[in-house]
MIKOLMI-702384 format. One record per atom (N, C-alpha, C): x, y, z; residue in three letters. Coordinates in steps of 0.05 Angstrom, whole numbers, plus 5000, padded with zeros to 4 digits. Last residue first. Layout:
! residues N
XYZALA ...
This chain:
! residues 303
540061434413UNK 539461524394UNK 536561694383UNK 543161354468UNK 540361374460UNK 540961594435UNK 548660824480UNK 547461174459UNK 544761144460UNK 549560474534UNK 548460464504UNK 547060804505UNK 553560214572UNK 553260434567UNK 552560474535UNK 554859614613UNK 554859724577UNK 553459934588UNK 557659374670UNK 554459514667UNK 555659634626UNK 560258824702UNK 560358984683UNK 557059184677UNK 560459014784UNK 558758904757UNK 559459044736UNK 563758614825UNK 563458854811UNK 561958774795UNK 561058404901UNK 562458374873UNK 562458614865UNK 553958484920UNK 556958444932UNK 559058304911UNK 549658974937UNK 550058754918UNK 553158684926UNK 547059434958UNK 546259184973UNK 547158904954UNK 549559844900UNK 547959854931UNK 546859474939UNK 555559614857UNK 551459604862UNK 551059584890UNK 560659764829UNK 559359684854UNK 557359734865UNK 561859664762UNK 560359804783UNK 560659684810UNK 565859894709UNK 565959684728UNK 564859854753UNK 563160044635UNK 563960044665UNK 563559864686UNK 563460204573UNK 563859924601UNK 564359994617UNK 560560474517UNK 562560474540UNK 562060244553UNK 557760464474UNK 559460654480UNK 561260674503UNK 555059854441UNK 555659994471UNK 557560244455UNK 551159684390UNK 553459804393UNK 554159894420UNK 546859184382UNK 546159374383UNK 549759464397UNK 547558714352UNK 545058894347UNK 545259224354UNK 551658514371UNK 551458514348UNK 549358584338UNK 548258324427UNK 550858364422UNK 551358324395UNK 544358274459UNK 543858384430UNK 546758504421UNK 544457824502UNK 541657774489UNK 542257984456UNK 548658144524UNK 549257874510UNK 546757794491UNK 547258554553UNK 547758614528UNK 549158334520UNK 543958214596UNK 543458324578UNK 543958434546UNK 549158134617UNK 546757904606UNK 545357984598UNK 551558534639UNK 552958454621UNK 550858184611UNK 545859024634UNK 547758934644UNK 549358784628UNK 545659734607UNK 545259504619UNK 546559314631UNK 544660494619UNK 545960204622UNK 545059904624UNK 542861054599UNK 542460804595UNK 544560584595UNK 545461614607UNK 542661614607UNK 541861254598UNK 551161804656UNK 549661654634UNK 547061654636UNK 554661924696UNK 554162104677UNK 553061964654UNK 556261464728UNK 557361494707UNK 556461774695UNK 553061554785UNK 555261544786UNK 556761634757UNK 546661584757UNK 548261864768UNK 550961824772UNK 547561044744UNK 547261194717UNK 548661494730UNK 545560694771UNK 548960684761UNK 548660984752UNK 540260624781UNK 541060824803UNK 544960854788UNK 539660204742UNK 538160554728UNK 540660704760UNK 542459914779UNK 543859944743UNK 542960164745UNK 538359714808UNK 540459824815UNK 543259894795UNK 534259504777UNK 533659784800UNK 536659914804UNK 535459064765UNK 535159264744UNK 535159544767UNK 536358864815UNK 539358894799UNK 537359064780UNK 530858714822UNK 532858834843UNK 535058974832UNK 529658384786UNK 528058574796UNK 529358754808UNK 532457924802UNK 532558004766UNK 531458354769UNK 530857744841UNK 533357824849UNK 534457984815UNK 523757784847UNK 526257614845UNK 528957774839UNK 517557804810UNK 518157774836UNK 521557694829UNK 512058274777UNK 515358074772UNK 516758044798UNK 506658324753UNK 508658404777UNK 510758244773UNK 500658634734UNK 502158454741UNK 504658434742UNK 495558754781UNK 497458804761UNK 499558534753UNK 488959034820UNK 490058734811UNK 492658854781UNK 484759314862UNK 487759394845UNK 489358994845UNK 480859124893UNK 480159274890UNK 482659314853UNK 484758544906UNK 481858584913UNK 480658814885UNK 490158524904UNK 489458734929UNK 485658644933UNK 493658074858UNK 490858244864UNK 490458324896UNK 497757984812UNK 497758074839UNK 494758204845UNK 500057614770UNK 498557654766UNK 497157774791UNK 507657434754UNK 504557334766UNK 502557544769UNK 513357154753UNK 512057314733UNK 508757244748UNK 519757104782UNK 517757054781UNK 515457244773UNK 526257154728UNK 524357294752UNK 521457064754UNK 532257164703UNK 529356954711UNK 528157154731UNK 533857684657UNK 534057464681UNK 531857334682UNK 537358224640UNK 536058054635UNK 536457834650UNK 535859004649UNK 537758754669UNK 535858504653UNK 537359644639UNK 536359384635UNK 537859164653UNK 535360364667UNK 537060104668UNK 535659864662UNK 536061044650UNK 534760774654UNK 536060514650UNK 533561724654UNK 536261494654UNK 534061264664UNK 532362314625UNK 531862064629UNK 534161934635UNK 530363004650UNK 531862774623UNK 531062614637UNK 526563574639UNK 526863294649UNK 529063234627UNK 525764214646UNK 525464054632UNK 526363774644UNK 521664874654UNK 523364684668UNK 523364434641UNK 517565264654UNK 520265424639UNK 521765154659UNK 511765084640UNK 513365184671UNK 516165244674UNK 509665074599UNK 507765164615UNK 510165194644UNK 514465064564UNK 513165324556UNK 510565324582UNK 516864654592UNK 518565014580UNK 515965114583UNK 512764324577UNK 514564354597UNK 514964574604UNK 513064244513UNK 511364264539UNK 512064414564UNK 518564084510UNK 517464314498UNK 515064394507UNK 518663484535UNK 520163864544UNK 519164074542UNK 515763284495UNK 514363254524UNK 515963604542UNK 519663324466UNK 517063404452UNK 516563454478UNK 523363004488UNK 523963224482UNK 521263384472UNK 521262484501UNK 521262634520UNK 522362894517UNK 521362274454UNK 518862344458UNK 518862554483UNK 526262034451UNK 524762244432UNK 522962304436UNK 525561744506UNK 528161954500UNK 526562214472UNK 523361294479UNK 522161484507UNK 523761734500UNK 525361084439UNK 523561244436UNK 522361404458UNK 529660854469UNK 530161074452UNK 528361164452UNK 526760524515UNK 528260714518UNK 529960964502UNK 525560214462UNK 522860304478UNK 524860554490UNK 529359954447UNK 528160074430UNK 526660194446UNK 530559624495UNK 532159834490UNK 531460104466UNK 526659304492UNK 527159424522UNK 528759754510UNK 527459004451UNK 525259144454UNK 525859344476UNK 532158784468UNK 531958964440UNK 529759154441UNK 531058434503UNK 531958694513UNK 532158854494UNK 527258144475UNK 526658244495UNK 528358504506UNK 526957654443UNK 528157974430UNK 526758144453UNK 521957244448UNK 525457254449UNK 524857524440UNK 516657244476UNK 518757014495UNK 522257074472UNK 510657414485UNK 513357414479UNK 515857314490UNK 506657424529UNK 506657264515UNK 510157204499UNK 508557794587UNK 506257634564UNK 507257384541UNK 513357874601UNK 511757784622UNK 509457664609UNK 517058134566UNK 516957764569UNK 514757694582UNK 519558614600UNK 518758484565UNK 518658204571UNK 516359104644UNK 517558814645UNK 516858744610UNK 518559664682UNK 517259534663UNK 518459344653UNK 517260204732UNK 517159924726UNK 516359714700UNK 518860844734UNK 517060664716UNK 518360304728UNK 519061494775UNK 519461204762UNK 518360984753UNK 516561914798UNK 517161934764UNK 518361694759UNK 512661514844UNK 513761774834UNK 514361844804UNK 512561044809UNK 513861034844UNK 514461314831UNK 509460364786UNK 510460764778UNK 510660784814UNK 509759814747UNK 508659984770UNK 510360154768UNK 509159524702UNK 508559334722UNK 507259564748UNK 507559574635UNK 508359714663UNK 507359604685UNK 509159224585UNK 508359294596UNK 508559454626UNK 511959124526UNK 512859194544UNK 509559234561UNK 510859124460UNK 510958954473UNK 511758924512UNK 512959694440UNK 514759594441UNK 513959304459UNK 507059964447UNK 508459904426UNK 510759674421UNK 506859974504UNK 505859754495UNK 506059684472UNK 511460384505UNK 511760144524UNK 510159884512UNK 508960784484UNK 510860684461UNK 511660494481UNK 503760904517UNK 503560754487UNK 506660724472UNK 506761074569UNK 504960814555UNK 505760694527UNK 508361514555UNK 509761334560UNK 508961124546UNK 504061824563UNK 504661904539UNK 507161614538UNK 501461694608UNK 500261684585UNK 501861754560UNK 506061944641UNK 504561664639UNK 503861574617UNK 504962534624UNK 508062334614UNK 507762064614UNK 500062634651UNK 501262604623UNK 503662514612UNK 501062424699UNK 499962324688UNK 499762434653UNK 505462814715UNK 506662594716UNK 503662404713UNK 502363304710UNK 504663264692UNK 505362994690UNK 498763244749UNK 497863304720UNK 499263224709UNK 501963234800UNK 500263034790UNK 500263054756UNK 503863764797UNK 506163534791UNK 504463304791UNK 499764014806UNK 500664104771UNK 502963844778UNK 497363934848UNK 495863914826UNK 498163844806UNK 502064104886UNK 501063804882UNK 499563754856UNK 504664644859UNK 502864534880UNK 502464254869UNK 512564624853UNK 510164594852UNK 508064614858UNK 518064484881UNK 518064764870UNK 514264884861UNK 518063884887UNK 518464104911UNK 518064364903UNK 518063734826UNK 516263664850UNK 516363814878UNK 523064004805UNK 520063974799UNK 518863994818UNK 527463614840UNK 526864034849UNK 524064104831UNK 526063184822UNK 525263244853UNK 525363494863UNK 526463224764UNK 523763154775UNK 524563304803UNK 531963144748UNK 531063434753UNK 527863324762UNK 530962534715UNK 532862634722UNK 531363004724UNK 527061964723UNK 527262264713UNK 528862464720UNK 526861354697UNK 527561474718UNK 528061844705UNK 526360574696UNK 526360874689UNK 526361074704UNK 527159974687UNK 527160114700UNK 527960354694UNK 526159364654UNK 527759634651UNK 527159804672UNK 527658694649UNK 526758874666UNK 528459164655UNK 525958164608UNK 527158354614UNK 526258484631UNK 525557494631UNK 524757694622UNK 527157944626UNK 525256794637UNK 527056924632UNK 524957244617UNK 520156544690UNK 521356544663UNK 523156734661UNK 515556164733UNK 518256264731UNK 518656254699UNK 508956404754UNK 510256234733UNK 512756344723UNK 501856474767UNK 504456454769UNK 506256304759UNK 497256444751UNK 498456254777UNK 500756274778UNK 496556854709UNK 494756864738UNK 495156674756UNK 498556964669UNK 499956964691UNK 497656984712UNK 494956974617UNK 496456764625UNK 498256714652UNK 487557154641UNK 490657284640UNK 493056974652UNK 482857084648UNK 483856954627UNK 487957094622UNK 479556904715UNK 482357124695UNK 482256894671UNK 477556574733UNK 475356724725UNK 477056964706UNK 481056284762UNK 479556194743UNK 477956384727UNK 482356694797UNK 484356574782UNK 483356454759UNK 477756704832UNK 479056984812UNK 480556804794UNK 478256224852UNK 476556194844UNK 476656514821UNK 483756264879UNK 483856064868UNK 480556104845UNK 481856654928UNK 484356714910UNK 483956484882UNK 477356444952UNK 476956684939UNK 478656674923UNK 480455974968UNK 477855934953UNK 477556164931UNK 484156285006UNK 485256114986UNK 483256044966UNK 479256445044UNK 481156575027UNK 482256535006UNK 476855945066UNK 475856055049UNK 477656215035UNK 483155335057UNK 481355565071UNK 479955825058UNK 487155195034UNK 486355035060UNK 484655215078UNK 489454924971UNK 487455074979UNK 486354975015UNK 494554614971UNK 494454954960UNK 491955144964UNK 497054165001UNK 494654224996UNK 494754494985UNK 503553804985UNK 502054024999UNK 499454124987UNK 505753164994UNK 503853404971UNK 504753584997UNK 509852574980UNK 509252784997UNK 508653044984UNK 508651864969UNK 509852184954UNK 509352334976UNK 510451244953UNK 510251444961UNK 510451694956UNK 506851014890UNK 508850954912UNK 508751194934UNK 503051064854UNK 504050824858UNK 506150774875UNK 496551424842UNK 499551334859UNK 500951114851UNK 492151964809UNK 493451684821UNK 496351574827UNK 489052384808UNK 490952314809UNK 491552134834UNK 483852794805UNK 484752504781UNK 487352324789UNK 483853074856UNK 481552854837UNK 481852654826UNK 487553334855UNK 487653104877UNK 485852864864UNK 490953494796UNK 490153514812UNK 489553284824UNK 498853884808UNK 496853564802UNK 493953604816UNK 505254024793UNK 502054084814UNK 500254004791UNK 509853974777UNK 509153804801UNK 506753974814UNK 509854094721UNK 509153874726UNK 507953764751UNK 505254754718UNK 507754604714UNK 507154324727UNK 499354934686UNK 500954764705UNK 503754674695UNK 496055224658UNK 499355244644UNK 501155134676UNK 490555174646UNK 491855394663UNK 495755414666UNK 489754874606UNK 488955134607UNK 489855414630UNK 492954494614UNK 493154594587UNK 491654954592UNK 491054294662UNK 493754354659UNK 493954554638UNK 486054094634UNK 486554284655UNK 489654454652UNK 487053654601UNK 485553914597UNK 486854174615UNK 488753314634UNK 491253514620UNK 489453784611UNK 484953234671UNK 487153314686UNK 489053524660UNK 482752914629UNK 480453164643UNK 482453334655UNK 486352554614UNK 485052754588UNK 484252904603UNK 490752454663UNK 488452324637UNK 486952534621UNK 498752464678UNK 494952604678UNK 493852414655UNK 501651864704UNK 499951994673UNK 497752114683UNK 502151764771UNK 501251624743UNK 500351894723UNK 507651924812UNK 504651954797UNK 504051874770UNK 512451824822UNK 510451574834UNK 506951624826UNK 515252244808UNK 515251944792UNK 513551654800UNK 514052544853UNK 512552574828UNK 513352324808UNK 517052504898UNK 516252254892UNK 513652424864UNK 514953154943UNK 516952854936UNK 516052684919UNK 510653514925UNK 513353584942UNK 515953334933UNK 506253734890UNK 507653454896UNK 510753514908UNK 501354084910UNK 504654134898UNK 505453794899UNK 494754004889UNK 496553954911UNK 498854044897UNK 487054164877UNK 490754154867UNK 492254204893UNK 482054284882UNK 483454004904UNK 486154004896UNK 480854704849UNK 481254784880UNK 482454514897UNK 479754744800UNK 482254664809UNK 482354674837UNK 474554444765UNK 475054554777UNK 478654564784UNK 473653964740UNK 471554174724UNK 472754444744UNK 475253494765UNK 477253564740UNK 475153884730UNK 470753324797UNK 470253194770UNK 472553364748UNK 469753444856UNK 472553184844UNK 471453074816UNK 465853834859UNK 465753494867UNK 468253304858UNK 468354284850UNK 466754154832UNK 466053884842UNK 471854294898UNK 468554514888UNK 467054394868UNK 475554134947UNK 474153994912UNK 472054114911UNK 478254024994UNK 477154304977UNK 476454134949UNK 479653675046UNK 479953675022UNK 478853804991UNK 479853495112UNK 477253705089UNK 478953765066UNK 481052905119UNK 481053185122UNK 479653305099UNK 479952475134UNK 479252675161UNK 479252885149UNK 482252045104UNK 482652045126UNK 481852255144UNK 477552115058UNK 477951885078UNK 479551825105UNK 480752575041UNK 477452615043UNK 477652205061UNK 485052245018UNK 485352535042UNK 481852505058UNK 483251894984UNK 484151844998UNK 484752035029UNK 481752274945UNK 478752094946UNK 481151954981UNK 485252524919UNK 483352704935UNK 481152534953UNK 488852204898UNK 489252254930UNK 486752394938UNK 483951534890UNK 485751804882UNK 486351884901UNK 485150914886UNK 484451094896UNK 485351304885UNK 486750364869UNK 486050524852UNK 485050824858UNK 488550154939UNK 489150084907UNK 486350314893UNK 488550654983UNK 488750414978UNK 488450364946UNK 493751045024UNK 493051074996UNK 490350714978UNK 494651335089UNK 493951045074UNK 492651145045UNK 497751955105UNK 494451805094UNK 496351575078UNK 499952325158UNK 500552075130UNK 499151975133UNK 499552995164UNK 499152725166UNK 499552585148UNK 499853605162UNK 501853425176UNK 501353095190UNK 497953865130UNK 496053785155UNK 498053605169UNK 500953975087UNK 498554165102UNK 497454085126UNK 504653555084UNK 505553755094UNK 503453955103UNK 502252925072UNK 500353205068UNK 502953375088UNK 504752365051UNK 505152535068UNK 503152845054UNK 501251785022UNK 501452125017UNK 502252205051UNK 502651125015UNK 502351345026UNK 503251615016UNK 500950454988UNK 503250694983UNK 501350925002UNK 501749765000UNK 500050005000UNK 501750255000UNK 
């Protein structure tokens, strides 16, 4: 007879011949979330398979369905359909109304990142050089106004370029290439997008000047990496968000920029993704806030 360790409940359930685990948990005591009745029509009885995934038998057509639609990676299974042949150890993913709520939005998104899901993306990070004597010199109105027209004016060459905006922090931008669908020419994109910001932000000047005799520049940093890519909801405010140490290092490249006297660096994995695309002007050797080593950082012309 083969056994499920449950890490959620910290018990080992008896498995008996042809059983499933959901049909086996639900036998030893525990409340076992299946909304659809354990007919695969739902995901709420999905477990992680912690140990021993070679002891799970072949999803069946209702299970891959599934998978298929929500873009399961291998070791989460659901409890319903899935059968054993040796030991394993799960964790339950749904163990309370909350998790219900979370899991039941999830379904109801057609957004591919709504369970989350590790991949290689770009990160750029942006940034407004003269903003903070702006913003202190102002009333609130008019540095709102401005920094929603530049938003908006951002935007559309961000979603041009395949890019989306994860999140804004004052005059800074958060923005991720990969997080949708696209999957190669990512920092190319990243970096095209940061030209055209640049040309646009001289038009945007001319504005500027003439309603408040001030002007902006730009600096901005790429970093290419694995991040975690997912789909964040508050309830009210739902985005989507890039988790991981890929996240961090772009932040701390755009901050390179006041040391060198530059308006765009990336990193050295990055400019490997367009090395023979696109020309550096320089190399520098950095020492990045809360990072330990040097980092090569490229110095690319905004054209």
């Amino acid at each position: 007879m083969s056994h499920i360790y449950s890490e959620s409940d910290q018990k080992r359930i008896e498995v008996a011949d042809r059983d499933t685990i959901l049909a086996s948990s639900l036998k030893a005591g525990i409340n076992h979330t299946h909304a659809c009745g354990g007919n695969a029509r739902c995901s709420t009885c999905r477990v992680h398979v912690v140990e021993g995934l070679q002891h799970c038998q072949p999803r069946n057509g209702a299970e891959e369905k599934m998978k298929q639609s929500l873009n399961f990676p291998d070791d989460i299974r659901l409890a319903c359909q899935t059968r054993i042949t040796g030991d394993i150890k799960i964790r339950r993913l749904v163990v309370d109304d909350l998790d219900r709520q979370i899991i039941s939005d999830q379904l109801a998104s057609h957004d591919e990142n709504s369970l989350g899901r590790e991949k290689d993306i770009a990160v750029l990070f942006t940034d407004l050089a003269n903003y903070t004597a702006f913003a202190e010199s102002l009333p609130a109105y008019d540095v709102v106004h401005v920094l929603n027209r530049y938003y908006m004016t951002m935007n559309d060459i961000v979603t041009k370029y395949g890019g989306v905006i994860s999140d804004v922090a004052g005059d800074g931008m958060l923005i991720l290439f990969g997080a949708c669908k696209k999957e190669d020419g990512l920092v190319l994109d990243a970096i095209r997008t940061v030209q055209a910001m640049r040309k646009e932000l001289s038009v945007f000047n001319t504005y500027l000047e003439s309603m408040y005799g001030r002007s902006f520049g730009l600096r901005a940093g790429i970093h290419y990496g694995s991040a975690i890519i997912g789909h964040f909801s508050t309830g009210p405010m739902s985005k989507v968000a890039a988790i991981g140490d890929t996240v961090n290092l772009a932040a701390r490249i755009e901050q390179a920029n006041k040391q060198f006297g530059s308006q765009l660096l990336i990193s050295e994995a990055a400019y490997q993704q367009v090395a023979g695309e696109i020309e550096q002007i320089g190399c520098h050797e950095a020492q990045l806030k809360g990072k330990t080593g040097s980092y090569a950082l490229y110095e690319i012309e905004l054209i």
